[in-house]
C-alpha positions in Angstrom: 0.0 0.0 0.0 1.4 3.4 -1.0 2.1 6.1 1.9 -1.2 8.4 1.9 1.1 11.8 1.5 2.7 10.8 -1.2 -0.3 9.5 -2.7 -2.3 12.7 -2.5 0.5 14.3 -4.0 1.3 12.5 -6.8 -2.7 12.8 -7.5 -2.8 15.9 -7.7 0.1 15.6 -10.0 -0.8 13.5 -12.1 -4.7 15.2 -12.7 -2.6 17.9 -14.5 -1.9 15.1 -17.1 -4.2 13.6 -16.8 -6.1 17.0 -18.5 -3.7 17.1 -21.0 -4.2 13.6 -22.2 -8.1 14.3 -22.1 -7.8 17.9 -24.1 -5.1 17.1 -26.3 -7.4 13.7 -27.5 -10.2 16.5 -28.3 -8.2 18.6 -30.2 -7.0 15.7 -32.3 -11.1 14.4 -32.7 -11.5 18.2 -33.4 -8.6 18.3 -36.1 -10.1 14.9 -37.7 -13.5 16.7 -37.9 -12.4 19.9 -38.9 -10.2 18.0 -42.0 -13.1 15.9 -43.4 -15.2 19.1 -43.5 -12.9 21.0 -45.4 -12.5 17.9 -47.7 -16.7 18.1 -48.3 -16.3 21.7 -48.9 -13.6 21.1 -51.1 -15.7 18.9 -52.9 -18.6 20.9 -52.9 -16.8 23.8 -54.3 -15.2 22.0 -57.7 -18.0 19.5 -58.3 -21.3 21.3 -56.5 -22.4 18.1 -55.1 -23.7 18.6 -51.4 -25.0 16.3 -48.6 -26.2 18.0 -45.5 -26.7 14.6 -43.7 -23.0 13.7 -44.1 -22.3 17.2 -42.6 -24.0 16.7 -39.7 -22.7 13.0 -39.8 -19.5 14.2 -39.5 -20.2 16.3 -36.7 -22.6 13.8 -34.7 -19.2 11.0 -34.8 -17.3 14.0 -33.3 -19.4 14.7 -30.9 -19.8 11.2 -29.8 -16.1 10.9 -30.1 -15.2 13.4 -27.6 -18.0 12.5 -25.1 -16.3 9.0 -25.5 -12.6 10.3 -24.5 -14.4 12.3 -21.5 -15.8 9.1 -19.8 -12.6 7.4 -20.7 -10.8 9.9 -18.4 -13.4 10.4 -16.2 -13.0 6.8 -15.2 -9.3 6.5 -15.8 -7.6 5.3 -12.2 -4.4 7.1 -11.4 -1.6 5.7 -13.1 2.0 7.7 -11.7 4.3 5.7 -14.7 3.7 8.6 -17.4 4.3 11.3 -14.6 7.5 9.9 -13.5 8.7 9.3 -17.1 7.8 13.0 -17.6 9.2 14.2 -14.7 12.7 12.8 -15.6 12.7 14.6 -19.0 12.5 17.6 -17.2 15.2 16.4 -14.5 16.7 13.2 -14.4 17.5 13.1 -11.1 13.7 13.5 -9.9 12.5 11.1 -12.3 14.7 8.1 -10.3 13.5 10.1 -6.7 9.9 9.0 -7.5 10.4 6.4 -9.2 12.7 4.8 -6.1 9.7 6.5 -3.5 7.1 4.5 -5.8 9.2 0.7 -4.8 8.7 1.5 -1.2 6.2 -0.6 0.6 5.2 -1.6 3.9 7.1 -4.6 5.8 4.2 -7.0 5.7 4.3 -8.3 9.0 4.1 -5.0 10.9 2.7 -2.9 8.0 4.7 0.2 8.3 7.5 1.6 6.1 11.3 1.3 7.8 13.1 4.6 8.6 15.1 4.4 5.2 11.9 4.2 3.4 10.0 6.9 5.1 13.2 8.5 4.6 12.8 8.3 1.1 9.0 9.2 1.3 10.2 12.6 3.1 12.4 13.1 0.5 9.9 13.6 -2.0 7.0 15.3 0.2 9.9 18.1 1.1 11.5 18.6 -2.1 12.6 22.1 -3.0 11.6 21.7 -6.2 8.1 20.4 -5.7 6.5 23.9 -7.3 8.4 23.7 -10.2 6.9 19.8 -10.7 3.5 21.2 -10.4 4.8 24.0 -12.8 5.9 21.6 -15.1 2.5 19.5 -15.7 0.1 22.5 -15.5 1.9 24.0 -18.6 1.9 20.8 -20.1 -1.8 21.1 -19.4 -2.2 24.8 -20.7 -0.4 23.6 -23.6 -3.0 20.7 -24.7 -5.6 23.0 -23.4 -4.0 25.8 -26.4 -4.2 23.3 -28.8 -7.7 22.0 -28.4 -9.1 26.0 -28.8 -6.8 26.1 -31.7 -9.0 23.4 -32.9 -12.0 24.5 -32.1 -11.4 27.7 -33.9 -10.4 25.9 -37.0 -13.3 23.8 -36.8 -16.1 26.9 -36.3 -14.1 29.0 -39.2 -14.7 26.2 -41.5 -18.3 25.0 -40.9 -18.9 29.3 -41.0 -17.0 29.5 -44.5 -19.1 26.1 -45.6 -22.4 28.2 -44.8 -21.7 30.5 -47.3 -22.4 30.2 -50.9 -19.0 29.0 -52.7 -18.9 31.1 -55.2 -19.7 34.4 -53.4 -16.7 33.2 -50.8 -14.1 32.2 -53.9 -14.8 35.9 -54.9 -13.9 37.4 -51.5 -11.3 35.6 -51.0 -9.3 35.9 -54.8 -10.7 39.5 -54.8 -9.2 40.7 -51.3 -6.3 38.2 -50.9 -5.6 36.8 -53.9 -2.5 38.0 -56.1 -3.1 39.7 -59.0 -0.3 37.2 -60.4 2.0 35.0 -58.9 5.7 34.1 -61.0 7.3 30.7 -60.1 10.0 30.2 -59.6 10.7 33.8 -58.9 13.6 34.8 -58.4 16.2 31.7 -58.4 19.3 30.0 -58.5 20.1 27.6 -61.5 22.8 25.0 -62.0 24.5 25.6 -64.9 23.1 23.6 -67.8 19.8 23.0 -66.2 16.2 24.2 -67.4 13.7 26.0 -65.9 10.2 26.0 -66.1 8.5 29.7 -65.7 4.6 29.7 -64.3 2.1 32.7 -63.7 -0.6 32.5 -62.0 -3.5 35.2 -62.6 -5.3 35.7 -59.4 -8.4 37.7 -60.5 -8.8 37.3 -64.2 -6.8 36.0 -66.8 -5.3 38.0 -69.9 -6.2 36.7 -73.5 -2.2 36.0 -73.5 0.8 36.8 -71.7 4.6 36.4 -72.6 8.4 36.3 -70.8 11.2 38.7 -71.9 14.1 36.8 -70.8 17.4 39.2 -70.9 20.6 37.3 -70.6 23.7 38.9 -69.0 25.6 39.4 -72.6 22.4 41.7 -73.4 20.4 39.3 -75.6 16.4 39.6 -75.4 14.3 36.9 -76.3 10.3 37.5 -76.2 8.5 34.2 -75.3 4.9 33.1 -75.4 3.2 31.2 -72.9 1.0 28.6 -73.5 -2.0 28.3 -71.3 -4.2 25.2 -70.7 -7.8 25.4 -71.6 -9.5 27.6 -68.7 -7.0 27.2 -66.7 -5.5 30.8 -64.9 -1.5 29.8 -65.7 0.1 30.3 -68.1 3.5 29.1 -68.6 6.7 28.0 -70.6 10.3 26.5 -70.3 13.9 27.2 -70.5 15.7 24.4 -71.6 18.9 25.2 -70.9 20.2 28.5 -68.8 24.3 29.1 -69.1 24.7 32.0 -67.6 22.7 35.0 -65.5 19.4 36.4 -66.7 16.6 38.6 -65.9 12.9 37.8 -66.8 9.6 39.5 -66.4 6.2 38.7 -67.7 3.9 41.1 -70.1 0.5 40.8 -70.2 -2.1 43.5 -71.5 -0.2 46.3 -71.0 0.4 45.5 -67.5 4.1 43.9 -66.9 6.1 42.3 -63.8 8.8 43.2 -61.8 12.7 41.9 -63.2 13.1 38.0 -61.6 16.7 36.9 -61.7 17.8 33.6 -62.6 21.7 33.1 -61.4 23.6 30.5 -62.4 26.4 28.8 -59.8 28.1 25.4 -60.8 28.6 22.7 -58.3 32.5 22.3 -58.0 33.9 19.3 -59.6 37.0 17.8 -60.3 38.7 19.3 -63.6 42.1 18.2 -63.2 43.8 14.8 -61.5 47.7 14.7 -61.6 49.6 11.6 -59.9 53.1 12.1 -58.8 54.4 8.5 -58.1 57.4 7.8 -55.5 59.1 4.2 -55.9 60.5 2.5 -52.9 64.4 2.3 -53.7 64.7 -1.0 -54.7 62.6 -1.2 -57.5 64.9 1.1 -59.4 62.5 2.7 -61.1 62.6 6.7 -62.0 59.9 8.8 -60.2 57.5 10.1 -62.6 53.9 12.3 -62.5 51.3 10.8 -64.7 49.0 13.5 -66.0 45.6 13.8 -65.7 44.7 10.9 -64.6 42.0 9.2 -61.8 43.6 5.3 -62.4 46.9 4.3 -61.5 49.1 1.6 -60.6 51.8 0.9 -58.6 54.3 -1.4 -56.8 54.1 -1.8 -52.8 55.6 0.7 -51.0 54.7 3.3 -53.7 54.4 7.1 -52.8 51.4 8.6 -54.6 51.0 12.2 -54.6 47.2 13.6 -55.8 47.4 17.2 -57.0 43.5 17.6 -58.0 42.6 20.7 -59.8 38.7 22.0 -59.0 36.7 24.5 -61.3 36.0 26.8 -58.3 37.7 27.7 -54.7 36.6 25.4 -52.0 36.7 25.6 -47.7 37.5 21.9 -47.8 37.8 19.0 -49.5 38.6 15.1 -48.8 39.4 11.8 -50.7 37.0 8.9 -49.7 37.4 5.3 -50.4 35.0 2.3 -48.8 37.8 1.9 -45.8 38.9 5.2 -44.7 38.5 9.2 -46.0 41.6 11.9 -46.4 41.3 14.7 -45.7 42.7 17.3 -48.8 45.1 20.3 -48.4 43.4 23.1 -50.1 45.8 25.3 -52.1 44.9 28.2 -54.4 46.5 29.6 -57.3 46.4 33.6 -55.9 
């Protein structure tokens, strides 16, 4: 039988998360709920096809759902293994405290605890830190407790948007938020050699046609079309190769874009492999540097010397094999 202060007190621990679990199980069922109502929304919105009973389906299984998890925790008997386990993420050395307090029980023939035992039992009860335990569970509890508003709120903002008409609310929202047009990539960094595919998105209402003016760094323009797919608002083309820095905007109407760059930057890569080979003495053989070269073969006792050329300046740089890795002295040319 467990001593009756420490009982009380890990009680009253322990109902802090003991909430948690209970709130942060709502704001998951809350979540779920909220998800699939968006998803009928959805639906509603791009095919029209509506179902008021599986709305209120939805929200009956949620309901019952969370009134399940209540009783669940509402009946739940204390158990102090969570609490210790979060106790000792918090502090290690308080986790083992209870956990050793927890092993104490009465000597079964007189049914009292020993004086080490109660000692251990005082221990805990008189803890310095035994506010900072309770501060430790109740923000784990206002923490769940955050969380299951957060989901509430997403939940009532959805099912208030659903009320609406779709169409009215598409217009609102693309009229108010939406971009008048939206580039991809944007601006953007390009490997050299790669392509790049250039998207715009018209927010509001879509031009009869639209083109890129793609500037490359030596001053050549190039005035490119973009396609567009049936009704769909974006509009868009391809680069199929981009060697060196650019600026692009997109013209429509007689409206235009802001200047997107496209820079170019190469990986660095080996351009360059030159193997100076030392022979042990008494093979006779004349040192010699094979150029350019990544093979090579050698007698034991050989001397190889790597001098690898890169195409650009580099922090660091090693040579790996399956066994072992080398690290590289980095030299440059200045």
């Amino acid at each position: 039988m467990m001593d009756e202060r420490l009982g009380r007190l890990l009680v009253r621990l322990d109902s802090h998360l003991a909430h948690a679990r209970v709130r942060r199980k709502w704001a998951a069922c809350g979540a779920a709920v909220t998800l699939s109502e968006l998803v009928l929304f959805v639906v509603r919105v791009a095919t029209g096809w509506k179902s008021q009973s599986m709305w209120l389906g939805i929200l009956g299984a949620g309901a019952v759902t969370a009134w399940v998890i209540w009783i669940q925790g509402k009946n739940r008997k204390p158990e102090f293994g969570e609490l210790v386990t979060f106790l000792s993420g918090q502090d290690k050395e308080t986790g083992n405290l209870l956990a050793t307090a927890l092993e104490q029980k009465p000597n079964p023939e007189t049914g009292y605890l020993t004086f080490l035992q109660s000692r251990v039992i005082d221990q805990v009860i008189e803890h310095p830190d035994k506010d900072l335990w309770f501060a430790s569970v109740r923000k784990k509890a206002d923490g769940a407790r955050n969380l299951q508003i957060a989901s509430i709120f997403c939940l009532i903002t959805v099912l208030f948007l659903s009320a609406q008409p779709p169409s009215r609310r598409l217009h609102r929202v693309v009229a108010w938020f939406g971009p008048e047009i939206a580039v991809t990539p944007g601006d953007a960094e390009v490997e050299r050699g790669n392509g790049v595919v250039v998207t715009a998105r018209f927010g509001k209402e879509a031009p009869a046609e639209a083109d890129m003016i793609l500037l490359s760094s030596t001053g050549t323009e190039k005035r490119i079309p973009l396609a567009r797919h049936l009704e769909d608002p974006v509009f868009g083309t391809s680069i199929p190769e981009v060697s060196e820095d650019a600026i692009y905007r997109i013209e429509y109407g007689n409206k235009k874009t802001r200047d997107f760059k496209l820079k170019v930057f190469d990986y660095p890569s080996m351009t360059r492999a030159d193997a100076s080979m030392n022979y042990p003495s008494y093979t006779g053989l004349t040192n010699r540097t094979i150029k350019d070269t990544v093979r090579v073969s050698a007698v034991e006792g050989t001397k190889i010397t790597y001098n690898l050329e890169l195409n650009k300046t580099v922090v660091k740089a090693s040579l790996r094999s399956k066994e072992q890795t080398l690290a590289l002295a980095v030299k440059t040319n200045a």
